[in-house]
Backbone as a printed PyTorch tensor [residue, N CA C, xyz], in Angstrom:
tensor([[[ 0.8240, -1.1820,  0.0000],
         [ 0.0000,  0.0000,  0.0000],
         [ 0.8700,  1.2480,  0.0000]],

        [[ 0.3700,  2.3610, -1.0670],
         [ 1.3080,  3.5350, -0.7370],
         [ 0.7850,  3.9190,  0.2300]],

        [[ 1.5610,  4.8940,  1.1460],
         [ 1.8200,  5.7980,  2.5810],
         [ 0.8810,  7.0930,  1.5280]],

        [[-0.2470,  7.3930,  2.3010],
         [-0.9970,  8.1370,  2.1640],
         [-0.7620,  9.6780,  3.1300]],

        [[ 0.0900,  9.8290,  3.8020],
         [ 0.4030, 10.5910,  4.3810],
         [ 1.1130, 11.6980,  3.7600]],

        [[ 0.7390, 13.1480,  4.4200],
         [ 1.1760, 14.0440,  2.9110],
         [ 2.6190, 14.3890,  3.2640]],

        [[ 3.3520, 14.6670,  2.1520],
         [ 4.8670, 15.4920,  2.4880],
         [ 5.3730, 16.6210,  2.8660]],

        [[ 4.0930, 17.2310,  2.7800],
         [ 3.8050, 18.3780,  3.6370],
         [ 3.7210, 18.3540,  5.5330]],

        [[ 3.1690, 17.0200,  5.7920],
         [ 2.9440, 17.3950,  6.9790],
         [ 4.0600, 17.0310,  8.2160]],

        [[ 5.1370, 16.8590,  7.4370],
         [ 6.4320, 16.7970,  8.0600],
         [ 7.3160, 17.7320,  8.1230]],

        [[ 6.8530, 19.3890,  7.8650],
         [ 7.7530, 20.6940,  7.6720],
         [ 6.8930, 21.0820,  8.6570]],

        [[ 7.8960, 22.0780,  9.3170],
         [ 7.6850, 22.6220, 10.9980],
         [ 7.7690, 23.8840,  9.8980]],

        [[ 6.6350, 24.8360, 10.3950],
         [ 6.3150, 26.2760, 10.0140],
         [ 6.3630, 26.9680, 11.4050]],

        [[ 7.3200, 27.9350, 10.8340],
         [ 7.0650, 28.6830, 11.6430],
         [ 7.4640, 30.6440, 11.4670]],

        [[ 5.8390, 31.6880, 12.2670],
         [ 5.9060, 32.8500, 11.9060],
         [ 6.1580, 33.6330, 13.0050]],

        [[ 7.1640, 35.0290, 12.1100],
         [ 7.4170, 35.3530, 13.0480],
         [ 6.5960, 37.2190, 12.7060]],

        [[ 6.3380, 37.4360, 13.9790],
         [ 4.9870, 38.6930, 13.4040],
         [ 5.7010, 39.9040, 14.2720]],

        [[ 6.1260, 41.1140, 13.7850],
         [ 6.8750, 42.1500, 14.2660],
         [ 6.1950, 43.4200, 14.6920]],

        [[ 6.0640, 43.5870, 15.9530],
         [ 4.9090, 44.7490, 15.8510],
         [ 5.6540, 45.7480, 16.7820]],

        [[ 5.0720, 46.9580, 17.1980],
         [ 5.4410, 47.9130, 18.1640],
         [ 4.0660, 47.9270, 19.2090]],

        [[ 4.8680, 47.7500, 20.1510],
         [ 3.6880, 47.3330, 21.6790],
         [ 4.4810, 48.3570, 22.1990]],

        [[ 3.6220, 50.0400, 22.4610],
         [ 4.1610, 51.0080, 23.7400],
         [ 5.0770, 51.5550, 23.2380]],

        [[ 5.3230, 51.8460, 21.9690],
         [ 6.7460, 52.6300, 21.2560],
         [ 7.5770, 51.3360, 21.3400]],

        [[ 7.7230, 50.2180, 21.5680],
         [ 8.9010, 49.1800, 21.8040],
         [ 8.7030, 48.4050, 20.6660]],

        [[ 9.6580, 47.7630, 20.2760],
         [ 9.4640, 46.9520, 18.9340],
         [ 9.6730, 45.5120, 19.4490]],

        [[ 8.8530, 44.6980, 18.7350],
         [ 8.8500, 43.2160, 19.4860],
         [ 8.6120, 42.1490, 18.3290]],

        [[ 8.7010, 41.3450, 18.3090],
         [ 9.1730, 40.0250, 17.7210],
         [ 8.1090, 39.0510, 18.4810]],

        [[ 7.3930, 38.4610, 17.5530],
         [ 6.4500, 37.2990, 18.1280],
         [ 6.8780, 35.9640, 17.3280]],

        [[ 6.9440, 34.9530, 17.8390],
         [ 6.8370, 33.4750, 16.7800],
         [ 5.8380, 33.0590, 17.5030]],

        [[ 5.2920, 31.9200, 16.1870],
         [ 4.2760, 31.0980, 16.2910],
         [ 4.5850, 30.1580, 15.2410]],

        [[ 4.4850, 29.1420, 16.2480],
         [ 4.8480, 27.5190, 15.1930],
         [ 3.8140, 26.8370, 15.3440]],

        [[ 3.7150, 26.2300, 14.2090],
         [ 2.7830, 25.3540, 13.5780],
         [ 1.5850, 25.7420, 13.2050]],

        [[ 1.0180, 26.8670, 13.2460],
         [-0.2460, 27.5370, 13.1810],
         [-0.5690, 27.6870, 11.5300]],

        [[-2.0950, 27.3900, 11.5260],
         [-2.9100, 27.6010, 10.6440],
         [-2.7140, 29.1760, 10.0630]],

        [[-3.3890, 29.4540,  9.2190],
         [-3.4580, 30.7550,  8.6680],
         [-4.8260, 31.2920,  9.2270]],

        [[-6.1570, 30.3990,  9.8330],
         [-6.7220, 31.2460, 10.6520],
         [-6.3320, 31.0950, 12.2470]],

        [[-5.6220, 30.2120, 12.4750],
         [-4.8360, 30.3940, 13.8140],
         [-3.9030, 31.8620, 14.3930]],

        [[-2.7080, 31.9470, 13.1430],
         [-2.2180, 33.1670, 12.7770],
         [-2.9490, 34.2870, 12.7970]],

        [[-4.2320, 34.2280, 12.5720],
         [-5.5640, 35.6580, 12.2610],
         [-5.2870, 35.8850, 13.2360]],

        [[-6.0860, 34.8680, 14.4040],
         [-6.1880, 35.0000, 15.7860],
         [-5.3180, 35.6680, 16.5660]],

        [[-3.8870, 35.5830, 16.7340],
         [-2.8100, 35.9760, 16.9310],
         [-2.7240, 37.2610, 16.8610]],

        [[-2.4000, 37.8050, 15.2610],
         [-3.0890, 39.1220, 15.0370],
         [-4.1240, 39.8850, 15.5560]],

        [[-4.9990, 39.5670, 15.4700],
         [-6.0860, 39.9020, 16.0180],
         [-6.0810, 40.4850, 17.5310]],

        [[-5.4210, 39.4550, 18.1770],
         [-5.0470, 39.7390, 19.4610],
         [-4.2320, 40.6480, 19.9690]],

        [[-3.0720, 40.6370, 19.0270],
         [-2.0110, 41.2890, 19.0310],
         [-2.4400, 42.9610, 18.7530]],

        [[-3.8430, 43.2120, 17.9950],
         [-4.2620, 44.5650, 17.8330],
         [-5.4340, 44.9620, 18.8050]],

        [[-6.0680, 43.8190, 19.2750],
         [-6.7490, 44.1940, 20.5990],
         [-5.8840, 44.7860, 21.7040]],

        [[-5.0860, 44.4360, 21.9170],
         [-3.7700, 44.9760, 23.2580],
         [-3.2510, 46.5870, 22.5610]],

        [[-3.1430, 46.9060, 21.3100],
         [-3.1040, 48.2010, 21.3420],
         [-1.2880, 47.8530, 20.3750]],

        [[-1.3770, 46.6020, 19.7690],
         [ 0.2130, 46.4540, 18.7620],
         [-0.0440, 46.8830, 17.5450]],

        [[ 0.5600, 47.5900, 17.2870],
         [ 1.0560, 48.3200, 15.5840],
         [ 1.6760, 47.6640, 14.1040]],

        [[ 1.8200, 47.9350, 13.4700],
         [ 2.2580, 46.8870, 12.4870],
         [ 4.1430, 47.9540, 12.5020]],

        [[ 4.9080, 47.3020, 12.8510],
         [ 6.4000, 48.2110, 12.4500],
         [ 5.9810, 49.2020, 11.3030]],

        [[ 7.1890, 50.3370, 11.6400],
         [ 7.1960, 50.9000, 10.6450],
         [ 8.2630, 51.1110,  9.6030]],

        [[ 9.0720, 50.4000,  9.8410],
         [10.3440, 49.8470,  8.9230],
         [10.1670, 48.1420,  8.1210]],

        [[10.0460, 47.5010,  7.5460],
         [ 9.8930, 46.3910,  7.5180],
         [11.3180, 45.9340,  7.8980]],

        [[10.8080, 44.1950,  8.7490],
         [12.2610, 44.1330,  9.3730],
         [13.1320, 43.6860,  8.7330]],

        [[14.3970, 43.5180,  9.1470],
         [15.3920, 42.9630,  8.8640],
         [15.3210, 41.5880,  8.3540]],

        [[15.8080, 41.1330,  7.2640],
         [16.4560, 39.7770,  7.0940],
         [17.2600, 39.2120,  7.5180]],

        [[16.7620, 38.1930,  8.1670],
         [18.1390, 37.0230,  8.7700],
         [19.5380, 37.0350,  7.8720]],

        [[20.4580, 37.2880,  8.0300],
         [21.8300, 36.9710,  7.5190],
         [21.8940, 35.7590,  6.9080]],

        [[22.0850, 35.6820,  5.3810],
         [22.3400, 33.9510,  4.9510],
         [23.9200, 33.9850,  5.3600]],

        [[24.0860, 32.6000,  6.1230],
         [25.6240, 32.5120,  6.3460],
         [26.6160, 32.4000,  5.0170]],

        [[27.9560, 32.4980,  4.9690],
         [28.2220, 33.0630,  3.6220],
         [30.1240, 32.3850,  4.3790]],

        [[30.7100, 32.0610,  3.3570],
         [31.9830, 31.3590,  4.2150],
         [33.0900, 32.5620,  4.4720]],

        [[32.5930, 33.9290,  4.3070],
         [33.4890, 35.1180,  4.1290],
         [32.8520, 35.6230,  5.1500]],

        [[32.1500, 35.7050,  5.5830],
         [31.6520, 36.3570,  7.0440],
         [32.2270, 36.5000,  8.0860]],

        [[32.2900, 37.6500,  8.6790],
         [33.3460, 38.5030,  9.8710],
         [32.6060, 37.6090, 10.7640]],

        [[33.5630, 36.5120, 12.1750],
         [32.8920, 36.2320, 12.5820],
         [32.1370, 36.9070, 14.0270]],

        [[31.1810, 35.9160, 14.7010],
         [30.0200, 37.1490, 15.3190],
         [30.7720, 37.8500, 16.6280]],

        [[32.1270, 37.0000, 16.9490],
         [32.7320, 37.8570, 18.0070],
         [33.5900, 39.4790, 17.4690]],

        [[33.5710, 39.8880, 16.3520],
         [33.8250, 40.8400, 15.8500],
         [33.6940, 42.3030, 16.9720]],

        [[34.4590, 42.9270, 17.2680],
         [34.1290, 44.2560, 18.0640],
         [33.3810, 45.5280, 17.3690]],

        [[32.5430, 46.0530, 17.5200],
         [31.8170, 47.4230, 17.1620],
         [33.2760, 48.3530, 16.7300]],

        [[33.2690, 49.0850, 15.4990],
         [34.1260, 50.1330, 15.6390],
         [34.0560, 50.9980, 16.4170]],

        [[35.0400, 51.5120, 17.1010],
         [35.3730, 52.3490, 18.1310],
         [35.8540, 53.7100, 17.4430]],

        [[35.4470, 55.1410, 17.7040],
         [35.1100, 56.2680, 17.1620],
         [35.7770, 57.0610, 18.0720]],

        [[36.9750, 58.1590, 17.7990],
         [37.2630, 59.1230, 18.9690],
         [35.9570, 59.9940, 19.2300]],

        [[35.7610, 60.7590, 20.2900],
         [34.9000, 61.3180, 20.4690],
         [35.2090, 62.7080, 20.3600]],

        [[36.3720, 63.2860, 19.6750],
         [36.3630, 64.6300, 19.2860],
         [36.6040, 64.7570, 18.3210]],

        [[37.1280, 63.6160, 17.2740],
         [37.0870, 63.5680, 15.9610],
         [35.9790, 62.9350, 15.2060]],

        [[35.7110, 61.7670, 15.7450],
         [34.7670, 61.0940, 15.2910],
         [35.6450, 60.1930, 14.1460]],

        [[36.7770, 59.4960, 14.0420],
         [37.6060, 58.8920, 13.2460],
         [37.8000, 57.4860, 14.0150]],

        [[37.4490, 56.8320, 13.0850],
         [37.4650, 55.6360, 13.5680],
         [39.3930, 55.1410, 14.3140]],

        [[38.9860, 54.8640, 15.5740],
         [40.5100, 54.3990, 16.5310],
         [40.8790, 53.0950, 16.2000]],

        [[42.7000, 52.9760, 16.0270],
         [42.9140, 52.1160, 15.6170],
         [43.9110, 51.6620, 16.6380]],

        [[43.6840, 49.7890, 16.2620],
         [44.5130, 49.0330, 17.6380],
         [45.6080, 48.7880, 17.7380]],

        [[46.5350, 49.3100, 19.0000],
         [48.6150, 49.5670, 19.0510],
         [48.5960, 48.4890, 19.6560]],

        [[49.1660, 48.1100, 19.0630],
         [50.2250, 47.4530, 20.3890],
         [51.5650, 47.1450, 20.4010]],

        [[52.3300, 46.4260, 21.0240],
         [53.6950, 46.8120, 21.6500],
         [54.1720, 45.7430, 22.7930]],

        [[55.6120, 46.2060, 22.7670],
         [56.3930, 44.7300, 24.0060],
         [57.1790, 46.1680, 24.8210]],

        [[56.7620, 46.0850, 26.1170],
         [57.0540, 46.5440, 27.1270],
         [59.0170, 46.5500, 26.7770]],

        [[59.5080, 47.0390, 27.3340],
         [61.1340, 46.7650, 27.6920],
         [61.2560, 45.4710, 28.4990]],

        [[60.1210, 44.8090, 29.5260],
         [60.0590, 43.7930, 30.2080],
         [59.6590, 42.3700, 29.3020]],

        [[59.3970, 42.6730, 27.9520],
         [59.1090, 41.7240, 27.2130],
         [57.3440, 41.6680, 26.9190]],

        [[56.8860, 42.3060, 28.2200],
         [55.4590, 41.9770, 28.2800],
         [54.6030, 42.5390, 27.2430]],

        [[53.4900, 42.1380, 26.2730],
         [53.2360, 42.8690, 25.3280],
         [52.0160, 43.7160, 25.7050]],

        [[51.4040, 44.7810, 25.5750],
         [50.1920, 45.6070, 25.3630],
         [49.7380, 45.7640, 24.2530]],

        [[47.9490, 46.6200, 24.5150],
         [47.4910, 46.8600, 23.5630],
         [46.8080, 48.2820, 23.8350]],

        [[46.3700, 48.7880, 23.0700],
         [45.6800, 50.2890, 23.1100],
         [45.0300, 50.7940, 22.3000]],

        [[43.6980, 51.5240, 22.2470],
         [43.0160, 52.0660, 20.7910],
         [44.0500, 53.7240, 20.7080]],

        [[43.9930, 53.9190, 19.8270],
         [44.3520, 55.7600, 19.8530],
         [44.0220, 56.0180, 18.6430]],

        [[43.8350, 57.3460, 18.8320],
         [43.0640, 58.3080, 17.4360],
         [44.3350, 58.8300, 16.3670]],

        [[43.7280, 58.5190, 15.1470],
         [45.0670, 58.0640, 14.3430],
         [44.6460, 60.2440, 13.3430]],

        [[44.1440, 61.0550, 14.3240],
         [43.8680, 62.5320, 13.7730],
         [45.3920, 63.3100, 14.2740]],

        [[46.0010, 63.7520, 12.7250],
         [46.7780, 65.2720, 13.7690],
         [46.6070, 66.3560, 13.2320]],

        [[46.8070, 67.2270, 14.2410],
         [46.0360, 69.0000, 13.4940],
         [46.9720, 69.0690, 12.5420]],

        [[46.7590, 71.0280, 12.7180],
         [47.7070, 71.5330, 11.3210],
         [48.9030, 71.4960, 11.8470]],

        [[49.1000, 71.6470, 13.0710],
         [50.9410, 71.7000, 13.3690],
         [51.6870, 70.1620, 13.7920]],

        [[50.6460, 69.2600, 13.1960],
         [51.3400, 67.6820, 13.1210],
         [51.3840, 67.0810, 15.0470]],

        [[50.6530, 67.3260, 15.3880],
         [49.9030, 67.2280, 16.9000],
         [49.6540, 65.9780, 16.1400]],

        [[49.6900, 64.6070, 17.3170],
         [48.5280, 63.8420, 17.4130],
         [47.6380, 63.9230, 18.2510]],

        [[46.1020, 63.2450, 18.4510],
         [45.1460, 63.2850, 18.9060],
         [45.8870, 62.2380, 20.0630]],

        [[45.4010, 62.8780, 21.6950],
         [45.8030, 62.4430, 23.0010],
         [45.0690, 60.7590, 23.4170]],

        [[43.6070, 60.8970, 22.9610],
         [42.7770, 60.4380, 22.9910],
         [42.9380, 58.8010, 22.8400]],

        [[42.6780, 57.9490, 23.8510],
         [42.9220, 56.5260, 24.0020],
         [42.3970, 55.8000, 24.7240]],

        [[42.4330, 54.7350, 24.6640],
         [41.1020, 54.0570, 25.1850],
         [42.0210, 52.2710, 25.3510]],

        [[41.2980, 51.2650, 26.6800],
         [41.9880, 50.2560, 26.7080],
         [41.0080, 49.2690, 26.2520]],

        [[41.7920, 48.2820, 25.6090],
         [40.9870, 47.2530, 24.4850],
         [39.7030, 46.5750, 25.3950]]])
């Protein structure tokens, strides 16, 4: 006998519904739900007083084998230049090595920027 069972009903669905609740932006999932299950949801979600975003959101990142990975640091910005700080480092006279951000700005009379920060 063929397996009468559909091939469909072995994929896990799942939605994810983005709204603003109170000025805050929020993220809902719902798995496995019908499309009038999902209504419901909605529905609910606009009885409580939720908004539809007003940006549409973001796309998930497809992973990609060139991708910075996720421990990556935020660029770091002097705060009187606004130039992105770049990372020193160095071996003590004791051998020991350091590190340091500093602002890579110099005025007109060839000044560098004082400005530094520890990693």
């Amino acid at each position: 006998m063929a397996d009468t069972a559909s091939p469909l009903a072995s994929i896990k669905v799942e939605h994810q519904i983005h709204f603003t609740l109170d000025g805050f932006p929020c993220t809902t999932s719902v798995a496995g739900a019908t499309a009038d299950q999902l209504k419901v949801v909605i529905d609910r979600l606009k009885a409580i007083g939720a908004q539809p975003p007003t940006t549409p959101p973001a796309q998930p990142a497809q992973p990609t084998a060139a991708a910075a990975p996720p421990s990556a640091p935020a660029q770091r910005l002097c705060p009187t230049h606004g130039t992105p700080l770049q990372l020193r480092q160095g071996t003590r006279r004791g051998g020991k090595p350091y590190k340091f951000w500093s602002c890579n700005h110099t005025d007109a009379d060839g000044n560098w920027c004082d400005h530094t920060e520890k990693p």
